[in-house]
C-alpha positions in Angstrom: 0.0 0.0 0.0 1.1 3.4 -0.6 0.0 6.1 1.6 -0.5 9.6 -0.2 1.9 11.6 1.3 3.4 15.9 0.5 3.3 17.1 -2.7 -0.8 17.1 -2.8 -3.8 19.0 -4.7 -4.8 21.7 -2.2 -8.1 21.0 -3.2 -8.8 17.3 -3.5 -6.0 15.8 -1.5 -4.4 13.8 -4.5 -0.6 12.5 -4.3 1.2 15.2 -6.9 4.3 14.6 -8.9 5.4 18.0 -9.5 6.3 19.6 -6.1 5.4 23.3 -7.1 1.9 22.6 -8.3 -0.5 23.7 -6.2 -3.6 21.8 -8.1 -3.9 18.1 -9.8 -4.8 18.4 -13.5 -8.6 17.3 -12.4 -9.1 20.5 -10.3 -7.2 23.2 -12.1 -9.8 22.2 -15.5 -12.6 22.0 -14.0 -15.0 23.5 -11.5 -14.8 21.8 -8.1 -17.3 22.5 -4.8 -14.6 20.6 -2.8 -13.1 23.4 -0.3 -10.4 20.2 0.7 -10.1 16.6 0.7 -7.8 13.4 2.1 -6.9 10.2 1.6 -4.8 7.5 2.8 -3.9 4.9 0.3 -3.3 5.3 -3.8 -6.4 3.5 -5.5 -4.7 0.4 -6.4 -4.0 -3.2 -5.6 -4.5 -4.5 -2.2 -6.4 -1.0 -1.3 -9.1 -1.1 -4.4 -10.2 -4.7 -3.7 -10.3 -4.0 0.1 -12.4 -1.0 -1.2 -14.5 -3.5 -3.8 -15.5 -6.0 -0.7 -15.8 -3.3 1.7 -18.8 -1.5 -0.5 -20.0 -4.8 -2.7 -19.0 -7.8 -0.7 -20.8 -7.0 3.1 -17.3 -6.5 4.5 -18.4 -4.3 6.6 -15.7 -5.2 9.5 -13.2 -3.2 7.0 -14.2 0.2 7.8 -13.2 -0.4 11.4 -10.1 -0.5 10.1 -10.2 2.2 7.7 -11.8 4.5 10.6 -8.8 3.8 12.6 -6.6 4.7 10.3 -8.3 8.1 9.2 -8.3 8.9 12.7 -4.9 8.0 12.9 -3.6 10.1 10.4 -6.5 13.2 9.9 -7.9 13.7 13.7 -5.6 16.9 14.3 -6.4 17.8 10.6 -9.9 17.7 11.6 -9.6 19.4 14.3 -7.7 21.9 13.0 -10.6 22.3 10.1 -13.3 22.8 13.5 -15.3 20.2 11.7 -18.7 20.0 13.7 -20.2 16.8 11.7 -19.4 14.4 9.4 -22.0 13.8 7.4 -21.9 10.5 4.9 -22.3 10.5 1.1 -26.1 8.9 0.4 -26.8 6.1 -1.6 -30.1 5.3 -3.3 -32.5 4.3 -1.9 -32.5 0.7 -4.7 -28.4 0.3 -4.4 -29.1 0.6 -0.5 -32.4 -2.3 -0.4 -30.0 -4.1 -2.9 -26.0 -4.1 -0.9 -28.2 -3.7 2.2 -25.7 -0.8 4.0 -24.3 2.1 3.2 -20.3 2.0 3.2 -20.3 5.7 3.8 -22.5 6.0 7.0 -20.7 2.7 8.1 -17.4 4.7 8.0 -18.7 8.1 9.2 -20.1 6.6 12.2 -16.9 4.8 13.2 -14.9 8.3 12.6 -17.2 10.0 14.4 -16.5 7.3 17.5 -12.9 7.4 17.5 -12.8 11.3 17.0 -15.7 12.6 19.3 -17.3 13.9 16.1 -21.2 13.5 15.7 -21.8 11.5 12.8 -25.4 12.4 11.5 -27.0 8.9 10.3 -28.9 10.1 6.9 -32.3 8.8 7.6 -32.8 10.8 11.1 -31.5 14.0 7.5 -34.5 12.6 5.3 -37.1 12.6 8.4 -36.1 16.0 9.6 -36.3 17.3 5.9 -39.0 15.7 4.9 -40.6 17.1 8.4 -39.3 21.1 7.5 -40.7 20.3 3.9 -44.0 19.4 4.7 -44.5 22.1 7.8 -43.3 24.6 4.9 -46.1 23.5 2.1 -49.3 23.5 4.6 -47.6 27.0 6.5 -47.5 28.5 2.8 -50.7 27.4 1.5 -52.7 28.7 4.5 -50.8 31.8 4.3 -49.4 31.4 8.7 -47.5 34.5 8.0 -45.9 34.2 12.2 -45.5 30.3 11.6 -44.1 31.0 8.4 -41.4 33.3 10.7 -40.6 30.6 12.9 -40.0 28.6 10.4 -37.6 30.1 8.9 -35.7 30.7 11.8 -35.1 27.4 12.7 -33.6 26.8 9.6 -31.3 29.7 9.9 -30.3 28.0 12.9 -29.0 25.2 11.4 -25.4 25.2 9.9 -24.8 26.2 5.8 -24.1 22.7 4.6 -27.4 21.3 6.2 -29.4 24.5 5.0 -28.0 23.4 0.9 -28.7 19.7 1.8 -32.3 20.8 2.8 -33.0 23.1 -0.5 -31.3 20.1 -2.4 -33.9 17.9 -0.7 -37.0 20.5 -1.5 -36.2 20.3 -5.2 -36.0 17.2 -5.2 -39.3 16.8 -3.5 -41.1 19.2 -5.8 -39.7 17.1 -8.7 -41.3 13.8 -7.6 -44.2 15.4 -6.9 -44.6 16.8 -10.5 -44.2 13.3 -11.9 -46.1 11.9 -9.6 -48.8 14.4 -10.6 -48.2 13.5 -14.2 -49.0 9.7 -13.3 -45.9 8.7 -14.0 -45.6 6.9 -10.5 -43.0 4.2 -12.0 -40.6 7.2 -12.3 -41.1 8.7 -8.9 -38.1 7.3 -6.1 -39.9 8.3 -2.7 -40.0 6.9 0.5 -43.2 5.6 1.7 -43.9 8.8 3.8 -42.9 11.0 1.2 -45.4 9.0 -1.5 -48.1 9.0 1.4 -47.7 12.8 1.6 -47.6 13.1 -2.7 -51.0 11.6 -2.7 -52.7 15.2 -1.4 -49.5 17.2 -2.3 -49.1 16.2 -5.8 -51.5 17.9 -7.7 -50.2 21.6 -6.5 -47.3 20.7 -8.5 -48.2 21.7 -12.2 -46.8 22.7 -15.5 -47.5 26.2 -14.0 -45.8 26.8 -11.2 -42.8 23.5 -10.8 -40.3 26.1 -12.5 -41.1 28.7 -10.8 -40.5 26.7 -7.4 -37.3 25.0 -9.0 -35.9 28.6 -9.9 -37.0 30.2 -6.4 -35.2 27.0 -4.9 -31.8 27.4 -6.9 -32.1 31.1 -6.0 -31.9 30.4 -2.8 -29.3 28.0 -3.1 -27.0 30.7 -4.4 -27.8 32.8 -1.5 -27.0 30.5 1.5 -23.5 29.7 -0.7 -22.9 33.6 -0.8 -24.0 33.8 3.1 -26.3 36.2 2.7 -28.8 35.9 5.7 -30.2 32.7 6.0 -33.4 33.6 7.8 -34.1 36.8 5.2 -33.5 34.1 2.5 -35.5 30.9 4.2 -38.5 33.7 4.8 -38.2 35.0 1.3 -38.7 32.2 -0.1 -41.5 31.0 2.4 -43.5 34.1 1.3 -43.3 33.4 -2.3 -44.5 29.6 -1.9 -47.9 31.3 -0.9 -48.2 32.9 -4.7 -46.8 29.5 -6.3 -49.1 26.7 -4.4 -52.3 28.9 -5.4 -51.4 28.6 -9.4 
């Protein structure tokens, strides 16, 4: 095994050859929303088959190991970074029901054990999003201007990562809930709660309003990632869900 060691990207954390580049090839090309990343080993023979079983194979025992040695090697780096959460990479919901685990939350939650980081396990995510989703959508449509306040606020209390991963999560539910309204129900991926919800939700989602609710959502999007007042933003865009639902 070889661990990735100085030269590195200062962006994604990859092993560099040529000691005064600052970026890998990947990230000075394109467009990246990594801030930083690490790794431990070079993606190659014994590490990629230990990485094959560990996600394909119900190894599951490996990412004790590979927690230990993250924390081995990145705890001061994490510490230094005043990481508050580690939150793992989702799977879907059909690669999840078919592997039956997901690698990622196995290995956050270990992390999180040996570092005295909270690991946030991504169904308690989905049930508080899909909670804030659904308070917002009844709020809106009976116009609770004070509810509508409150709200908001809690949002803004929440940090910017998990006020994206919300707005990335409303999109998403506005798009099922336009096909679902289009009787497309073969193309719709919701949890049971969610498609319990779509049943009386779906048909406010129409051809004339689900891109103007897509558009207000990216909006926002942009706004948390610029950190312009997340409660201004979250209340904004509260107030014009009461136009949108009525059309």
């Amino acid at each position: 095994m070889i661990w990735i060691r100085e030269p590195r990207c200062m962006r994604c954390g990859k092993m560099l050859k040529d000691e005064v580049a600052e970026y890998c090839e990947d990230c000075a090309k394109r467009k990246s929303y990594i801030t930083q990343g690490r790794s431990l080993w070079l993606h190659q023979k014994p590490v990629s088959d230990a990485l094959y079983r560990f996600k394909y194979h119900n190894k599951r025992c490996y990412g004790l190991v590979f927690s230990e040695k993250l924390a081995e090697k990145y705890e001061k780096k994490l510490k230094e970074w005043k990481i508050g959460l580690i939150l793992p990479i989702p799977l879907h919901w059909k690669r999840k029901r078919k592997r039956g685990y997901n690698q990622a939350e196995i290995l956050a939650r270990e992390l999180g054990k040996r570092t005295g980081l909270a690991a946030i396990h991504l169904n308690e995510e989905n049930e508080l999003f899909f909670e804030l989703f659904v308070s917002l959508m009844r709020l809106s449509y009976q116009r609770k201007i004070r509810e509508m306040k409150q709200w908001s606020e809690q949002l803004a209390g929440m940090g910017r990562e998990r006020q994206k991963n919300f707005l990335t999560y409303a999109q998403r539910m506005i798009r099922e809930n336009f096909i679902y309204n289009l009787h497309c129900k073969e193309m719709s991926y919701m949890t049971l709660p969610e498609q319990n919800f779509a049943t009386r939700f779906a048909p406010f989602i129409n051809e004339r309003n689900v891109m103007g609710m897509m558009d207000e959502l990216s909006e926002a999007q942009i706004h948390i990632e610029q950190n312009v007042n997340a409660r201004m933003v979250f209340f904004d865009f509260s107030l014009k869900m009461i136009v949108l639902l009525k059309q």
